[in-house]
C-alpha positions as CSV (number, residue, x, y, z in Angstrom):
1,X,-142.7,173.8,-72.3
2,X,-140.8,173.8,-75.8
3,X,-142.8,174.1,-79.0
4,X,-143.6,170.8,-80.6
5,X,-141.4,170.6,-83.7
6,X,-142.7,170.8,-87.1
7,X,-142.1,167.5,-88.1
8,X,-143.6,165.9,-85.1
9,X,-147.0,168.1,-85.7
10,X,-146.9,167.0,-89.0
11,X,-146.4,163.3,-88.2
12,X,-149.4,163.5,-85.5
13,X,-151.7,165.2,-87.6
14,X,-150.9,162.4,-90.3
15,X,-152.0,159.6,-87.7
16,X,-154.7,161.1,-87.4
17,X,-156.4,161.4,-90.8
18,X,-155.1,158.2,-91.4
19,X,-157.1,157.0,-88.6
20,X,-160.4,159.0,-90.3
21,X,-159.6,157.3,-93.7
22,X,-163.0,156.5,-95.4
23,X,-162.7,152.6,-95.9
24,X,-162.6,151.1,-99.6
25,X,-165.5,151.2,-101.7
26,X,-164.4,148.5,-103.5
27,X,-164.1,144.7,-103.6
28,X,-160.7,143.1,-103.7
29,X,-160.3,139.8,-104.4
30,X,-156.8,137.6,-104.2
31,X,-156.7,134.3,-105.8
32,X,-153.6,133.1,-104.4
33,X,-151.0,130.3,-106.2
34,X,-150.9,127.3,-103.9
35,X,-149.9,125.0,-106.5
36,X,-153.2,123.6,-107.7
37,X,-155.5,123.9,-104.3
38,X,-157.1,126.8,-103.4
39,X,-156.9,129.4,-101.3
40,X,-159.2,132.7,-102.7
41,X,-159.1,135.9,-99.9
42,X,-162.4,138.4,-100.1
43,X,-161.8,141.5,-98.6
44,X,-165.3,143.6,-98.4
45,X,-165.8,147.4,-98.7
46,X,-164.8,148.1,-95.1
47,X,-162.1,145.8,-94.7
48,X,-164.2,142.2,-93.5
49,X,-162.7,139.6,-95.0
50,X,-163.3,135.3,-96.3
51,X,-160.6,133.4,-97.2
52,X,-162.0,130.1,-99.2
53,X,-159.3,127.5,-98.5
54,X,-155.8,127.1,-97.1
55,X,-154.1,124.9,-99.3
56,X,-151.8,122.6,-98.5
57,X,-149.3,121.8,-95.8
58,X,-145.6,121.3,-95.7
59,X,-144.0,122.6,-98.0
60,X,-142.0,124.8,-95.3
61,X,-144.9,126.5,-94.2
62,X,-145.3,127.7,-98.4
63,X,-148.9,128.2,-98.6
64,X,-149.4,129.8,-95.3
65,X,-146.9,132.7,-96.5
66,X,-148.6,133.0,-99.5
67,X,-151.6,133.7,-98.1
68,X,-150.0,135.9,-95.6
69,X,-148.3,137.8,-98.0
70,X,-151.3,138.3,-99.8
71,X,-153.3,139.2,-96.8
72,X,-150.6,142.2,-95.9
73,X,-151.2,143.8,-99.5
74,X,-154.8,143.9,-98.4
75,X,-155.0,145.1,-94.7
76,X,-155.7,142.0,-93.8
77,X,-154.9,141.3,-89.7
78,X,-157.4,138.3,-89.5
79,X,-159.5,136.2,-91.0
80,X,-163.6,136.7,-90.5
81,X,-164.6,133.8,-92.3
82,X,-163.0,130.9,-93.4
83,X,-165.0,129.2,-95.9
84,X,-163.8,125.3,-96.3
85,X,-165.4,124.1,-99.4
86,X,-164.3,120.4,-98.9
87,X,-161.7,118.2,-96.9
88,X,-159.3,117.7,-99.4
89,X,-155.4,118.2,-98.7
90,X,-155.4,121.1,-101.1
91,X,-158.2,122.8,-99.4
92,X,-157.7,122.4,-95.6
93,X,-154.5,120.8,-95.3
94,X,-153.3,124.3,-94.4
95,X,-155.4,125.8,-92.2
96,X,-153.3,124.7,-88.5
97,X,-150.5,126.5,-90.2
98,X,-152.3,129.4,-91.7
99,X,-154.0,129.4,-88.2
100,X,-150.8,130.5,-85.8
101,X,-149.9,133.5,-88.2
102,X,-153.6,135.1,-88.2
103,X,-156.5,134.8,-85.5
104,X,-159.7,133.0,-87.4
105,X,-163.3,134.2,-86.0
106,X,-165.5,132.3,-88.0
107,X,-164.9,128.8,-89.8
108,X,-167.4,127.7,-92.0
109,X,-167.8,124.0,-93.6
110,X,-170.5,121.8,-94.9
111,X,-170.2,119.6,-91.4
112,X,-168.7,115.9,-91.1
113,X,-166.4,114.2,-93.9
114,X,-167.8,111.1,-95.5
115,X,-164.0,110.1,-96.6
116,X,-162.8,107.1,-94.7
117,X,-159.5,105.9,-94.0
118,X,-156.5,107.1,-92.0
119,X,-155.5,110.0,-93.9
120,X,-159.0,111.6,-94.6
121,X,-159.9,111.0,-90.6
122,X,-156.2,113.2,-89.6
123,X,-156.7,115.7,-92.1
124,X,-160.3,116.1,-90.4
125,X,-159.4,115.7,-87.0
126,X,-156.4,118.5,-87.5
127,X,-158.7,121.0,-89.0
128,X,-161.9,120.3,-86.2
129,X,-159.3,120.7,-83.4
130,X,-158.5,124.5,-85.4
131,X,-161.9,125.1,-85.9
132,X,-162.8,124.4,-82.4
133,X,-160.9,127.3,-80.6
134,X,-163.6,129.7,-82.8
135,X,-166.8,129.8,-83.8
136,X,-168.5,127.5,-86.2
137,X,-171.6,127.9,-89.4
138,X,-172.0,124.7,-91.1
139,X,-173.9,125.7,-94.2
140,X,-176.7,123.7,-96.3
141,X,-178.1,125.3,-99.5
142,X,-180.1,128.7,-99.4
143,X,-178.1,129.9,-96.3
144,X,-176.6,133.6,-96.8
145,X,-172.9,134.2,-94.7
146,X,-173.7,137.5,-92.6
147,X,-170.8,139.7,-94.2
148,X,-171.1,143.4,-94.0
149,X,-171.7,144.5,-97.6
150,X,-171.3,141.4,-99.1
151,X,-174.2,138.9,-100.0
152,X,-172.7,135.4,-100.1
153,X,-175.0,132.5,-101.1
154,X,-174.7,129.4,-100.6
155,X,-175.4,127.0,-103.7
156,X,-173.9,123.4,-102.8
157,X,-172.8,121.8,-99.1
158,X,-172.7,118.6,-98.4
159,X,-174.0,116.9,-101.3
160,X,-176.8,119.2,-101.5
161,X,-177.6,121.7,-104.0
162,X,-180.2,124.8,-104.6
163,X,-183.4,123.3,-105.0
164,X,-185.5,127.3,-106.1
165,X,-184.2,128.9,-108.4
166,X,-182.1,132.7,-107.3
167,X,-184.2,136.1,-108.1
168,X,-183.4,137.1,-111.7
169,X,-182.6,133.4,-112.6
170,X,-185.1,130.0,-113.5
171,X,-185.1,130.4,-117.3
172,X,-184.7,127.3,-119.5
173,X,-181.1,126.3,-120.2
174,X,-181.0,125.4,-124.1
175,X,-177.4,123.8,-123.4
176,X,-179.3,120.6,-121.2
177,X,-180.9,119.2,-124.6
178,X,-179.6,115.3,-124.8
179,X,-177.5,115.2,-121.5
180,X,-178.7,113.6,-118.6
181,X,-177.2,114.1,-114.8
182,X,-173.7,111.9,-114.3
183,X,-173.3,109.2,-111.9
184,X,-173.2,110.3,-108.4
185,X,-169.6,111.6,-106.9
186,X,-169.4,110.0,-103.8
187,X,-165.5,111.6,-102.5
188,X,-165.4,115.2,-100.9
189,X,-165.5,117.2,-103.8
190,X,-169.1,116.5,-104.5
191,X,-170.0,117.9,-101.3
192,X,-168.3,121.3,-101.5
193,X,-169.3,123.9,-100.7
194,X,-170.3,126.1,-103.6
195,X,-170.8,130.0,-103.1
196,X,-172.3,133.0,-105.0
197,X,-170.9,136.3,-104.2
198,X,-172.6,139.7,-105.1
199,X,-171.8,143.1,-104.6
200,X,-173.9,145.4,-106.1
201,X,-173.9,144.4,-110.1
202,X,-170.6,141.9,-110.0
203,X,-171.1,138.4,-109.3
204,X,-168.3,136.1,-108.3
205,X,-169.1,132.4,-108.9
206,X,-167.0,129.8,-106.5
207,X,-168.2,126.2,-106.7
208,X,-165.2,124.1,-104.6
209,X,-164.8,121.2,-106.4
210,X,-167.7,120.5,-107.0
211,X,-168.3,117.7,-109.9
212,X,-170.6,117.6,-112.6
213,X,-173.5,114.9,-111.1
214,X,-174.1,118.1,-108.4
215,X,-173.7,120.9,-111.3
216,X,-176.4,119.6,-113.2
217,X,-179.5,120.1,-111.2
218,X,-178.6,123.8,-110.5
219,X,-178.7,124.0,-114.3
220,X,-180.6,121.7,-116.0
221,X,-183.7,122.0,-117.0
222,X,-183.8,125.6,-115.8
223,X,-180.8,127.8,-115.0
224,X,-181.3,127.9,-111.2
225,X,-178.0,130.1,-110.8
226,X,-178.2,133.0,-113.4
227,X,-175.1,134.5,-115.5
228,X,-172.1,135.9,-113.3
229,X,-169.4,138.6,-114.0
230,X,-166.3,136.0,-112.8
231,X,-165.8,132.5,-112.4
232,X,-163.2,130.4,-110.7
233,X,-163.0,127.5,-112.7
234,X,-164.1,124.4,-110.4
235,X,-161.6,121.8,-109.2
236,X,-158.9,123.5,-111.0
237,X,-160.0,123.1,-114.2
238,X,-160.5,119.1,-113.7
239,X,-162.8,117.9,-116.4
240,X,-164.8,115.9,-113.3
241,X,-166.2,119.5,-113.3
242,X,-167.3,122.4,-115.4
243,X,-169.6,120.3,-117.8
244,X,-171.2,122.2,-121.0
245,X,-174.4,122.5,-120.0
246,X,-172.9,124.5,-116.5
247,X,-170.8,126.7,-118.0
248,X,-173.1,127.9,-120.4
249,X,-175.6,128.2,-118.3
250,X,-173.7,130.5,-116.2
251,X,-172.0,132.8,-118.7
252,X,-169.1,134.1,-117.6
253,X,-167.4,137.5,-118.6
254,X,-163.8,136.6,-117.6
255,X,-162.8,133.5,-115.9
256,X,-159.7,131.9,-113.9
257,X,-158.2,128.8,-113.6
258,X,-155.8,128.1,-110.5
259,X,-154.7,125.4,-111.9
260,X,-151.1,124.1,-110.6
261,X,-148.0,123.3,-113.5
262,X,-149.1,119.8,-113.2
263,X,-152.2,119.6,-111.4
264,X,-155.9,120.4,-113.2
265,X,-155.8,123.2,-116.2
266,X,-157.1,120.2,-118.5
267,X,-157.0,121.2,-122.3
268,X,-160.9,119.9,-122.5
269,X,-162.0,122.2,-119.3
270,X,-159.9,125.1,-121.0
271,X,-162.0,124.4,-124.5
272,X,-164.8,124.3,-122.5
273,X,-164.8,127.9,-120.6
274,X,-162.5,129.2,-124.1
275,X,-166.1,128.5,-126.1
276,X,-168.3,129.9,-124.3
277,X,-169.8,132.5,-125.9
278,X,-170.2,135.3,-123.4
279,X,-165.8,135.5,-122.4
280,X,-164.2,137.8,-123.0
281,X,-160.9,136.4,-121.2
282,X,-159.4,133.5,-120.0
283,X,-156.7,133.9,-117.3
284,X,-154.5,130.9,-115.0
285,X,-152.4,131.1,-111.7
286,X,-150.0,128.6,-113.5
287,X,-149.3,127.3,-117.2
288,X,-150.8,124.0,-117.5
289,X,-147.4,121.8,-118.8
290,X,-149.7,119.1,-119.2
291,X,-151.8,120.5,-122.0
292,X,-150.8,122.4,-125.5
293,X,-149.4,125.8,-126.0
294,X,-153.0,125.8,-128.2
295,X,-155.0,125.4,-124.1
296,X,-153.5,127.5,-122.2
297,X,-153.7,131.5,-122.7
298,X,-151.4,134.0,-123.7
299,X,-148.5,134.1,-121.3
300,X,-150.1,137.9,-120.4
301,X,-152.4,136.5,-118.4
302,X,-150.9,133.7,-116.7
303,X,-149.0,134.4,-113.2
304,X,-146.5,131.7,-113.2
305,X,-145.0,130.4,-116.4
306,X,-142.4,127.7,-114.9
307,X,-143.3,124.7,-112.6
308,X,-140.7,126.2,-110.1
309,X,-142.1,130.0,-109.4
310,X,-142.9,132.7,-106.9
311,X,-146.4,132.2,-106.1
312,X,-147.7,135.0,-108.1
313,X,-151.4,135.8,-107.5
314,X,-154.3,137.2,-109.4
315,X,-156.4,140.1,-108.4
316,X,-159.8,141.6,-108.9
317,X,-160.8,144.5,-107.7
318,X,-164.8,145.0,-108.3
319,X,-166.9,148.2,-108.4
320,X,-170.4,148.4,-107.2
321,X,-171.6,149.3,-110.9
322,X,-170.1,145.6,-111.8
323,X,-167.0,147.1,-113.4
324,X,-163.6,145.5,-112.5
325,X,-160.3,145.2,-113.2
326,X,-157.8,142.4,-113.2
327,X,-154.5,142.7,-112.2
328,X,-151.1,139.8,-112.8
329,X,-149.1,140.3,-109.7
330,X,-146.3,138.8,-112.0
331,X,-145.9,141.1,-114.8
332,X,-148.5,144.1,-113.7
333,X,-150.5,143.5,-116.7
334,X,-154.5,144.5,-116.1
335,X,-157.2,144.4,-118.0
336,X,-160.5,146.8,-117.2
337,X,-164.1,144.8,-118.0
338,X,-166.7,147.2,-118.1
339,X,-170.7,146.4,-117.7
340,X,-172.6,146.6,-120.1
């Protein structure tokens, strides 16, 4: 029998150690431009992975191939958990077309839309006929998503919020004197499903949409939520959400807004998380054209600039130690936020 050619021993022995490849030790996260929806992709240590939202439909299948295209740069072959914070077109409108380009294990949801009307009852029905070919967690407050090396808790679902306060957290919230809680959202995006995501030191913060009436008892009086290393900006940086007393409460190192050229980045939301005393930075999938050169942040950190783009994203990659860096797929700029 002839020798096996260098090469080909070469090429074999490379499959292999591939195939022995420690996993990452690291978090990645992708927040991915779907024009002012979300759609936020997880990937664990050891390659499990969450995608919070599909954004929307049409669009030539846009949002789907964004997410795709995101999921390739990470490994990603399917989706473990898909996390639907709310039945909004922006949030779930994608998930039949997302669904025939990646198999989806797990869907998770805060169970049966209270919207009404023909539109909110086809968007539902569409995403329950998905959902149904895999398995199903509807969430309430205080539940914990069973990722490997990931704790995700649950703060908000289905109009419900936190009622004891998380270990490390419960301390007076000086930023609650003279407000009182806002009348009661009664649309979707007051029953979102809010998330807090932990690995090791670094704490993601992910509310939905989730309005101001719902954002005040996990704050106010006492801080029920604690401080976090990263926040996505709730409903797009809509002023509906991400009151004072909230934000403060919360104290964010760096935060991001994926806000759409048109669609939430409001320059009083922007003032709002810009104040804050604990940020360091400030960073958007989209300029907001709506608002002043004065709210929005340097172009640097900003992934699309026009109203017509590319779908840049924004990614995080998180250390245990609660170190990470952020990355602008659009100009390669990072930044490195250490722990103190």
């Amino acid at each position: 029998m002839a020798a096996m050619p260098t090469w080909l021993r070469s090429a074999c022995l490379w499959l292999v150690c591939a195939g022995t490849l420690p996993a990452a030790k690291n978090l990645s996260i992708y927040f991915i431009d779907v024009e002012g929806g979300q759609a936020t992709l997880f990937v664990a240590p050891g390659g499990e992975s969450m995608l919070v939202d599909t954004g929307w439909t049409g669009n030539n299948h846009r949002d789907a191939l964004r997410i795709a295209a995101a999921a390739k740069n990470a490994g990603v072959k399917k989706i473990d958990y898909l996390v639907i914070t709310h039945y909004h077109a922006d949030h779930v409108g994608g998930v039949y077309q997302l669904a025939e380009k990646f198999p989806i294990v797990t869907f998770v949801d805060h169970g049966a839309s209270t919207e009404t009307g023909k539109p909110a009852e086809i968007l539902f029905n569409e995403y329950s006929a998905v959902r149904s070919k895999g398995h199903h967690i509807e969430v309430k407050p205080g539940d914990t998503l069973p990722l490997k090396n990931l704790e995700v808790k649950i703060l908000s679902a289905g109009g419900e919020v936190l009622e004891t306060a998380l270990p490390g957290a419960g301390e007076p919230n000086p930023a609650c004197a003279g407000t009182s809680r806002p009348a009661e959202d009664k649309t979707e995006n007051g029953r979102s499903v809010g998330m807090l995501i932990t690995f090791g030191d670094f704490r993601v913060l992910d509310m939905g949409d989730l309005t101001q009436d719902r954002e005040y008892p996990l704050v106010c009086p006492d801080n029920k939520v604690g401080t976090v290393d990263l926040f996505l900006v709730s409903h797009h940086g809509t002023a509906s959400s991400d009151s004072v007393p909230f934000v403060r409460a919360i104290a964010p190192r760096v935060a991001i807004v994926n806000n759409g050229a048109h669609k939430g980045g409001s320059a009083e939301v922007w003032q709002t998380v810009r104040d804050t005393r604990s940020l360091i930075d400030l960073w958007q999938l989209h300029y907001a054209l709506d608002a002043d050169k004065q709210h929005n942040s340097p172009d640097t950190f900003i992934a699309n600039l026009d109203a017509e783009c590319e779908g840049k994203w924004i990614k995080v990659t998180a250390e245990k130690d609660g170190n990470f860096t952020v990355v602008n797929q659009r100009n390669k700029f990072e930044k490195t936020y250490t722990k103190k």
